[in-house]
VMD Tcl script that builds the backbone (N, CA, C; Angstrom):
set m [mol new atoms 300]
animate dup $m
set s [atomselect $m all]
$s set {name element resname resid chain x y z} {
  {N N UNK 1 A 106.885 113.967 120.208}
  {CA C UNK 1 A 107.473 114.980 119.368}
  {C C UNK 1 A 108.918 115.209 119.816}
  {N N UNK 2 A 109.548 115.250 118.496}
  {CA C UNK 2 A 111.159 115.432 119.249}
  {C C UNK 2 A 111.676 116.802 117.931}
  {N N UNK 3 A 111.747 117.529 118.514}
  {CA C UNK 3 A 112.431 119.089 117.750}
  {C C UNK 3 A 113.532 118.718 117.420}
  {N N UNK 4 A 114.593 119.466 116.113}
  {CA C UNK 4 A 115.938 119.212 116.410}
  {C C UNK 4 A 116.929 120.020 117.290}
  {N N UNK 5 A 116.275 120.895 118.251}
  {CA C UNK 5 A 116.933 121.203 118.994}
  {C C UNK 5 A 117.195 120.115 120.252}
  {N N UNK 6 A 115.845 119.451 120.576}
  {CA C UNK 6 A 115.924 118.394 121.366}
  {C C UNK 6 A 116.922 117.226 121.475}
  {N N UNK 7 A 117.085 117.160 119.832}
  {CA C UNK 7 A 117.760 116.185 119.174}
  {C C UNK 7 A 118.789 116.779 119.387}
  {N N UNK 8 A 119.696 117.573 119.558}
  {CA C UNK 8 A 121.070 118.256 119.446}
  {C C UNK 8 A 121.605 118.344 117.896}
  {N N UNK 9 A 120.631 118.296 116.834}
  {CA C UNK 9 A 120.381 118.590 115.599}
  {C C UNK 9 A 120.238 119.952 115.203}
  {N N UNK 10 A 119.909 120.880 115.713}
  {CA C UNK 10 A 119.934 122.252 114.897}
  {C C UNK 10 A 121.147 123.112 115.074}
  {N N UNK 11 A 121.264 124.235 113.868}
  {CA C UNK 11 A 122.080 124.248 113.959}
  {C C UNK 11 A 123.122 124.011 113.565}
  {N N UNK 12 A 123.634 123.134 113.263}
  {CA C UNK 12 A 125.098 122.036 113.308}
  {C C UNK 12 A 125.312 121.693 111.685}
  {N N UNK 13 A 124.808 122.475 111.064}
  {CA C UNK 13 A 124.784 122.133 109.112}
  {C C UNK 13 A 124.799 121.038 108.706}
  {N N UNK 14 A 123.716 120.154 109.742}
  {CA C UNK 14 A 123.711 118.660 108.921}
  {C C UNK 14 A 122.832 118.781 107.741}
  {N N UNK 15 A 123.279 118.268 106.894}
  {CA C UNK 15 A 122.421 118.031 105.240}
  {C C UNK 15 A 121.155 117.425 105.890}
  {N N UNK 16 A 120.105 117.991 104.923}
  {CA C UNK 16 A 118.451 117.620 104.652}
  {C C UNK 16 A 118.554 116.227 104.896}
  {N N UNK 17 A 119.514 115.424 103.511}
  {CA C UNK 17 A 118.580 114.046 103.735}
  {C C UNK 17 A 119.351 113.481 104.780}
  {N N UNK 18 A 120.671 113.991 105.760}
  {CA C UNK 18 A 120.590 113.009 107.255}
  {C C UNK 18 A 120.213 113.224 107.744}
  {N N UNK 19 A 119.025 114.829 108.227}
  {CA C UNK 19 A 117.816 114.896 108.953}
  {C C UNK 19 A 116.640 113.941 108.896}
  {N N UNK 20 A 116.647 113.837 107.609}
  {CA C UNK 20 A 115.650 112.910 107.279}
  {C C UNK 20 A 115.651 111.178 107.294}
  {N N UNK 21 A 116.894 111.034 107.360}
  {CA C UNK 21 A 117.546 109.445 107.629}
  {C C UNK 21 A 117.140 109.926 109.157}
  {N N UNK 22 A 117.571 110.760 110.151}
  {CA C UNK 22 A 117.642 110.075 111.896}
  {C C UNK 22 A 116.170 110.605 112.057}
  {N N UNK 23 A 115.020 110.997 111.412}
  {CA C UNK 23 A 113.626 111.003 111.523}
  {C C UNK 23 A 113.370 109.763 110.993}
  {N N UNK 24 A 113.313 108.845 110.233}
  {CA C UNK 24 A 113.034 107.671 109.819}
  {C C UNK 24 A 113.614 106.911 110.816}
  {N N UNK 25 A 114.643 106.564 111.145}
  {CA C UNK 25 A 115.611 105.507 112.121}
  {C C UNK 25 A 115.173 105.651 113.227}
  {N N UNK 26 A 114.302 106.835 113.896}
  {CA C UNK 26 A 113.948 106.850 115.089}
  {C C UNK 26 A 112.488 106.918 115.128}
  {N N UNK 27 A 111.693 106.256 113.896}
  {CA C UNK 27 A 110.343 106.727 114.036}
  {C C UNK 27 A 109.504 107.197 113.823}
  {N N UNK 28 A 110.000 108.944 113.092}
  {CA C UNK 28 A 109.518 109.566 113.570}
  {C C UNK 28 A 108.858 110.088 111.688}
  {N N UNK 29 A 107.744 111.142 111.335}
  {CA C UNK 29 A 107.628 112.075 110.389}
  {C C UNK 29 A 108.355 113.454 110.533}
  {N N UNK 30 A 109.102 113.440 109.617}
  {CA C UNK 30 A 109.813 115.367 109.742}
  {C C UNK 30 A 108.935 116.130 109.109}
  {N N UNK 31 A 108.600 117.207 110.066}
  {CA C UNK 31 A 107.987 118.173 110.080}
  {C C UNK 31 A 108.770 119.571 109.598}
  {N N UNK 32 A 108.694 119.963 108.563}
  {CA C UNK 32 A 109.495 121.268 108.160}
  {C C UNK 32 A 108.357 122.765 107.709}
  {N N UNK 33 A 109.379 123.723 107.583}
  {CA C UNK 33 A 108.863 124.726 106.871}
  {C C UNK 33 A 109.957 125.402 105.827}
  {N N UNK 34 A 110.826 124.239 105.866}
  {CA C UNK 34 A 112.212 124.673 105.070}
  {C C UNK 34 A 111.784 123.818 103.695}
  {N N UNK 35 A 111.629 124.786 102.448}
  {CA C UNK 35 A 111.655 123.714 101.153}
  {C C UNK 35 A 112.530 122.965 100.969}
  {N N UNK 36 A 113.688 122.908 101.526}
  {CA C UNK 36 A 115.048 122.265 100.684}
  {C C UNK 36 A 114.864 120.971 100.853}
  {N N UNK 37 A 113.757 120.510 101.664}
  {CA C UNK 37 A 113.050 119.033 102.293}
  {C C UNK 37 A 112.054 118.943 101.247}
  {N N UNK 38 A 112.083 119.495 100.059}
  {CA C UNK 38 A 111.152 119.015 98.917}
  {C C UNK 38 A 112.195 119.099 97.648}
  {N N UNK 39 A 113.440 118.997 98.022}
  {CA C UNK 39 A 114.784 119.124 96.795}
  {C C UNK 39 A 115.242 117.664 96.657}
  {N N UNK 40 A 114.632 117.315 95.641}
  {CA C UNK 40 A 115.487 115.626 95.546}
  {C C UNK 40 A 116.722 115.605 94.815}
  {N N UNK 41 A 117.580 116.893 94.687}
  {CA C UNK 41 A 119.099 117.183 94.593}
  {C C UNK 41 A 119.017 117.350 96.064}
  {N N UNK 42 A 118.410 117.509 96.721}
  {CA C UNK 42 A 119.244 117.672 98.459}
  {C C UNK 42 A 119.002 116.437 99.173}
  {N N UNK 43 A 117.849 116.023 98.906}
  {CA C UNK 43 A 117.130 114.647 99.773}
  {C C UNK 43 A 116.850 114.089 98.470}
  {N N UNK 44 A 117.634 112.862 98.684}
  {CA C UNK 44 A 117.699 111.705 97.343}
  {C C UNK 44 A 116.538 110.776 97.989}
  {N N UNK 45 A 115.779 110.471 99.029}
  {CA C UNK 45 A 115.179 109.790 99.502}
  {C C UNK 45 A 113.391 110.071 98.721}
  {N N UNK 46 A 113.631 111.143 98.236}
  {CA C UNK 46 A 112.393 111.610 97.461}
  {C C UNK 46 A 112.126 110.710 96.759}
  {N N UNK 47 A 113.024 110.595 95.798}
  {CA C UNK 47 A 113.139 109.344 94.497}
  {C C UNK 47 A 112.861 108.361 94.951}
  {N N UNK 48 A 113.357 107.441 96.465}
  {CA C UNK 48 A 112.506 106.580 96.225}
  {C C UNK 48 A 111.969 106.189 96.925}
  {N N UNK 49 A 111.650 107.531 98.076}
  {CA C UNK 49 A 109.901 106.711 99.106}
  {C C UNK 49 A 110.659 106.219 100.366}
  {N N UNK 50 A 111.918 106.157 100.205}
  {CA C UNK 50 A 112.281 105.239 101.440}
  {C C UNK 50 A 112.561 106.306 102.781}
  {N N UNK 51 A 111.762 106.558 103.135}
  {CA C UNK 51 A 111.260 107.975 104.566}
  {C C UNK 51 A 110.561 107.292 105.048}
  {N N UNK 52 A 110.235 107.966 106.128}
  {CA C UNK 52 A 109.240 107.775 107.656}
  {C C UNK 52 A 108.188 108.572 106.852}
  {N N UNK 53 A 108.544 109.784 106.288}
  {CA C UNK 53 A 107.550 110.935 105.689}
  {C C UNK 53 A 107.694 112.171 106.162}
  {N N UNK 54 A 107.266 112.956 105.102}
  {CA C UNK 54 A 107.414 114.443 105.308}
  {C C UNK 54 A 106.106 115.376 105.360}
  {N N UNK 55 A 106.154 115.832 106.236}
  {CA C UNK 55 A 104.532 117.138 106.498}
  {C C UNK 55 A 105.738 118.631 106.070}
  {N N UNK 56 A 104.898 119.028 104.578}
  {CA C UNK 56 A 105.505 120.224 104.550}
  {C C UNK 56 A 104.689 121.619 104.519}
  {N N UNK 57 A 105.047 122.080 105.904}
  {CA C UNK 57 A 104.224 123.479 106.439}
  {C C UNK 57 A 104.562 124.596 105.785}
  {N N UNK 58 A 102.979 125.346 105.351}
  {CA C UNK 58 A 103.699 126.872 104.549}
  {C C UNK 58 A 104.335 128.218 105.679}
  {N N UNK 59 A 105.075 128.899 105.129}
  {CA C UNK 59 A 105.768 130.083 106.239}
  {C C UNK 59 A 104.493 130.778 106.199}
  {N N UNK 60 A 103.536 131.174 105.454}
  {CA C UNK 60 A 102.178 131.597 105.811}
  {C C UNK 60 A 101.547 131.801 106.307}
  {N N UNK 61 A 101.187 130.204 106.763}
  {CA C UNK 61 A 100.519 130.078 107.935}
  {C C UNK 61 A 100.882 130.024 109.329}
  {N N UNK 62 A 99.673 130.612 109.847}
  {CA C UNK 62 A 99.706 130.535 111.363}
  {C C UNK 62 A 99.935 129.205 112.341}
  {N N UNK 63 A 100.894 129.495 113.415}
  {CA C UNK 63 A 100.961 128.503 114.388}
  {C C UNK 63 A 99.992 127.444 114.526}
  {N N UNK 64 A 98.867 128.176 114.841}
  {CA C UNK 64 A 97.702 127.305 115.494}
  {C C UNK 64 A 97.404 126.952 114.329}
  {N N UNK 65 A 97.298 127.543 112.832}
  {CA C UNK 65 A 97.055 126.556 111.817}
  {C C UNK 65 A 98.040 125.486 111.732}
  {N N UNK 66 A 98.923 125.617 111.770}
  {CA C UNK 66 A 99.882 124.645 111.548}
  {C C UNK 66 A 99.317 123.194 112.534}
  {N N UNK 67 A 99.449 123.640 113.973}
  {CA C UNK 67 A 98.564 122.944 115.133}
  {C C UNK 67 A 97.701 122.104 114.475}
  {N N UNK 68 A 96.461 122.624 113.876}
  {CA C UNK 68 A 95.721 122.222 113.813}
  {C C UNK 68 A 95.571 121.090 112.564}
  {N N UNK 69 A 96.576 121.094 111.645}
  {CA C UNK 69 A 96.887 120.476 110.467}
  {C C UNK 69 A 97.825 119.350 110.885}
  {N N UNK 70 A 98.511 119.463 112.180}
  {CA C UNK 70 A 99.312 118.639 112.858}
  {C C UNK 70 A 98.875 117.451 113.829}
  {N N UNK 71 A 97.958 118.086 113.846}
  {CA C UNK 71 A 96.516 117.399 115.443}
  {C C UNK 71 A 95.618 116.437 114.408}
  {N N UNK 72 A 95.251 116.909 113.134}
  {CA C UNK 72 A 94.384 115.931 112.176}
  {C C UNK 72 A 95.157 115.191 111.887}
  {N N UNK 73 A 96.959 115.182 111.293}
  {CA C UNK 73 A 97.514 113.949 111.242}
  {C C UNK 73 A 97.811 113.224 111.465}
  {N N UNK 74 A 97.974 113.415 113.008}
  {CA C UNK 74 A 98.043 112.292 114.146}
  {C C UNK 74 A 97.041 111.604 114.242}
  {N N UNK 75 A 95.830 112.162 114.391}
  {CA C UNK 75 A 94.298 111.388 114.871}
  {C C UNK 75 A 93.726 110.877 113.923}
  {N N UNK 76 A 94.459 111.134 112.303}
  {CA C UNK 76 A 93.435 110.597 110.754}
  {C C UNK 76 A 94.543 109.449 110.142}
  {N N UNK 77 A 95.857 109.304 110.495}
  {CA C UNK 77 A 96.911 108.966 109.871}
  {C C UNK 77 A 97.939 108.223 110.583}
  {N N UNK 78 A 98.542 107.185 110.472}
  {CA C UNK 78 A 99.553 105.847 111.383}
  {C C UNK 78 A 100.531 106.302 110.069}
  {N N UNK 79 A 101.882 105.873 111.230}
  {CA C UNK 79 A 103.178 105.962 110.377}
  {C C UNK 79 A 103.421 104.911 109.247}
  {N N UNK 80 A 102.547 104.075 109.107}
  {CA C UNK 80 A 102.620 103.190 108.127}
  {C C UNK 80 A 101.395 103.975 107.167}
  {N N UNK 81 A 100.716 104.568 107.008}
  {CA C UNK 81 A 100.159 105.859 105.719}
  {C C UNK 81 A 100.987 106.564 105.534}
  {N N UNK 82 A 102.004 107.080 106.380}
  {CA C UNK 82 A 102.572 108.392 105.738}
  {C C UNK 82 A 104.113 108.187 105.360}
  {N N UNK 83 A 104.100 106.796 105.735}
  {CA C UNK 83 A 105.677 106.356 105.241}
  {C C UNK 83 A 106.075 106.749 103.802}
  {N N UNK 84 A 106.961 107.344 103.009}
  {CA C UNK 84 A 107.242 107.490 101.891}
  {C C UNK 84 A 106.537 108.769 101.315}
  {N N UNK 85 A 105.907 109.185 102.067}
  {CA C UNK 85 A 104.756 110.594 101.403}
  {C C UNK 85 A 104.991 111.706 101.774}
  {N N UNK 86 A 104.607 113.188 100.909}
  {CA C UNK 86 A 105.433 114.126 101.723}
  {C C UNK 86 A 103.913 115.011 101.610}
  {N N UNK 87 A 103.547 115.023 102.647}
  {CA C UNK 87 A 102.269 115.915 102.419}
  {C C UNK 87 A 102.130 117.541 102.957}
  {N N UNK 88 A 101.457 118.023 102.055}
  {CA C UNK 88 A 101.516 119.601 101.994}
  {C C UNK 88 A 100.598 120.232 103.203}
  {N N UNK 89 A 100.986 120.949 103.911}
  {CA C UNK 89 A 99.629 122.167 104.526}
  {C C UNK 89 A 98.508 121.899 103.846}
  {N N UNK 90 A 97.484 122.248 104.559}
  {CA C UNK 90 A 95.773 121.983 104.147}
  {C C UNK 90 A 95.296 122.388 105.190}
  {N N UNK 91 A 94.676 123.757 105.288}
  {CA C UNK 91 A 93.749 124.312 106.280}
  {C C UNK 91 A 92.480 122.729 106.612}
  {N N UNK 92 A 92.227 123.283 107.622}
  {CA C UNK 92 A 91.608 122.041 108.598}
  {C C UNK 92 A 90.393 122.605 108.971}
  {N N UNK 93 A 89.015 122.486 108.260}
  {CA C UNK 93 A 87.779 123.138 108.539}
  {C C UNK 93 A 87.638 123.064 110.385}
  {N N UNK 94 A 87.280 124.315 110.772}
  {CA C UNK 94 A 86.114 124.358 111.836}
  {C C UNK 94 A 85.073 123.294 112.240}
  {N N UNK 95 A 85.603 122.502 113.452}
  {CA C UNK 95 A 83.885 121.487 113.827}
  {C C UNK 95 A 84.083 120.315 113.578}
  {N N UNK 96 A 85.865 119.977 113.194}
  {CA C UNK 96 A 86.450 118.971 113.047}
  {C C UNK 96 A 87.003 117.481 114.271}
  {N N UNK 97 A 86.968 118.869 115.051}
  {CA C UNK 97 A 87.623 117.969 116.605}
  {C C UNK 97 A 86.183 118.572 117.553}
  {N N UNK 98 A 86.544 117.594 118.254}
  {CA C UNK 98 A 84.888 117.817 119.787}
  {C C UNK 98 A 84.947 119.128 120.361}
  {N N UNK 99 A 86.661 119.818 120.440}
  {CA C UNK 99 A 86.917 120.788 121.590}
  {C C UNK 99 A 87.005 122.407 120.437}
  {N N UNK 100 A 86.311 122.229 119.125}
  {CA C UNK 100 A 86.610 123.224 118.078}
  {C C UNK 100 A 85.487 124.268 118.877}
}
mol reanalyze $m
mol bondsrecalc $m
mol representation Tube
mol addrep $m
């Protein structure tokens, strides 16, 4: 996991889709709770798939939900499924993982 603070990315008013270009170039799925990462006037990469991929978290939900919606995508999903896809929050039933 690399934050964009880690990255020396936050902050610094870089536009959506070059967040989303140095998450692809390095690997990685961007993880947001900012919609403007579902604006294909902001991120042209929408149109055409060409991402690592996007997990988009609701302000709603709780941390540990979030966690836990984050923990199933790693263990159900390879960066070659989620390449090009931008998938939404989805509560994560109870009794799912060994340690629930």
């Amino acid at each position: 996991m690399l934050t964009a603070v880690d990255a020396g990315r936050a902050n610094r008013r870089i536009p959506d889709a070059e967040q989303l270009d140095f998450a692809t170039e390095t690997g990685r799925v961007l993880v947001s709770r900012d919609t403007d990462f579902l604006n294909p006037r902001e991120v042209s990469q929408l149109l055409t798939g060409a991402h690592g991929g996007i997990v988009a978290l609701r302000r709603l939900a709780s941390i540990g939900d979030h966690a836990r919606y984050l923990r199933y995508l790693a263990e159900t999903k390879t960066m070659e499924t989620l390449a090009g896809q931008v998938r939404y929050y989805e509560p994560v039933p109870r009794g799912l993982f060994p340690d629930d």
